[in-house]
N, C-alpha and C positions, 0 to 999 in steps of 0.2 A: 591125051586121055586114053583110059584103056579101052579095050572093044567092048568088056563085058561093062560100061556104062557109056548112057547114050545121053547124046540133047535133045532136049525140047523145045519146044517155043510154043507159043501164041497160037502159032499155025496148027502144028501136030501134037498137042499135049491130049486130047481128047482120043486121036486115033491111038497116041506109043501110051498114053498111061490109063483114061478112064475105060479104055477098051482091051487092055491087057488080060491075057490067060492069068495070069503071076500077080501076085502083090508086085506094085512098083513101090521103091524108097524116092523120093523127089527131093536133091537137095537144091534149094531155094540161095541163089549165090550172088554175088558180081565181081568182077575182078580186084576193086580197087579195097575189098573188106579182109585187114587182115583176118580176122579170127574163120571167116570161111577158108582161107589157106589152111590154117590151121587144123582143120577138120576133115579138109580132102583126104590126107592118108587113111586116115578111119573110114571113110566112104568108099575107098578104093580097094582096102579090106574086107571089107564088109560085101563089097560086089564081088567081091573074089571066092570069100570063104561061103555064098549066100548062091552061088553063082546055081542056075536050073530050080530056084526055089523061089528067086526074089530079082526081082529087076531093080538095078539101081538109073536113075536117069537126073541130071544137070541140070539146071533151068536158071540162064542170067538174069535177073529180074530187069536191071536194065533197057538188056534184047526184047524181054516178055513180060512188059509191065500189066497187062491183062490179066494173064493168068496167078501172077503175085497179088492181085487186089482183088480178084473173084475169090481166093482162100485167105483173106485177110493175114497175108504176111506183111508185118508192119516190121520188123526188122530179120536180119539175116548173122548168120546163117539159120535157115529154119529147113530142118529134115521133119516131112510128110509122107507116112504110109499111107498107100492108096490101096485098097485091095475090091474088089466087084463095083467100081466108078464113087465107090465112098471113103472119103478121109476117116483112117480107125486112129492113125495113132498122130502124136508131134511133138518135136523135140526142138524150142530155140534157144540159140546160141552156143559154142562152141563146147561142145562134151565130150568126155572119152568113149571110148569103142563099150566098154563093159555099159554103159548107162545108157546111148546108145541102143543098145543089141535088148538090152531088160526090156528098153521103157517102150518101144516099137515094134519087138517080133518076141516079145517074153521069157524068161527063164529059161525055157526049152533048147532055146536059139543061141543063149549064154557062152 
């Protein structure tokens, strides 16, 4: 995994994401889901090209089945904007970067 995205879990999700300066992107995962493969490159993009604007961070639901059931992720892959400890945006199931980039950081972000 790159630097500029981080894990979370159960433990640290409150301190690395609802305590964040930055909007965090939460991609909600587990190993064994292809379509979450399928979506990391986008996510790995998106923390790249977003990078001193937008945290991107991981979270196994698996490893952190807490924090997957406190924001009622019922299936994966699901990407969750967080920005001032409030869920603003969310995206489930495997999408492309363009729809993505629109439907969670807007037009602007495009």
């Amino acid at each position: 995994m790159r630097e500029d995205i981080i894990t979370v879990t159960d433990q640290d999700f409150e301190q690395q994401v609802l305590h964040s300066d930055l909007p965090v992107l939460v991609d909600f995962w587990a190993p064994w889901c292809g379509p979450c493969h399928m979506v990391a490159p986008v996510v790995k993009q998106i923390a790249a090209e977003q990078a001193g604007k937008l945290r991107v961070a991981k979270l196994n639901v698996d490893d952190s089945p807490q924090i997957a059931g406190r924001f009622g992720v019922m299936s994966i892959p699901t990407l969750i904007l967080f920005n001032a400890a409030e869920e603003r945006g969310r995206v489930i199931g495997a999408h492309g970067k363009e729809h993505i980039v629109r439907t969670l950081l807007g037009d602007a972000a495009a």
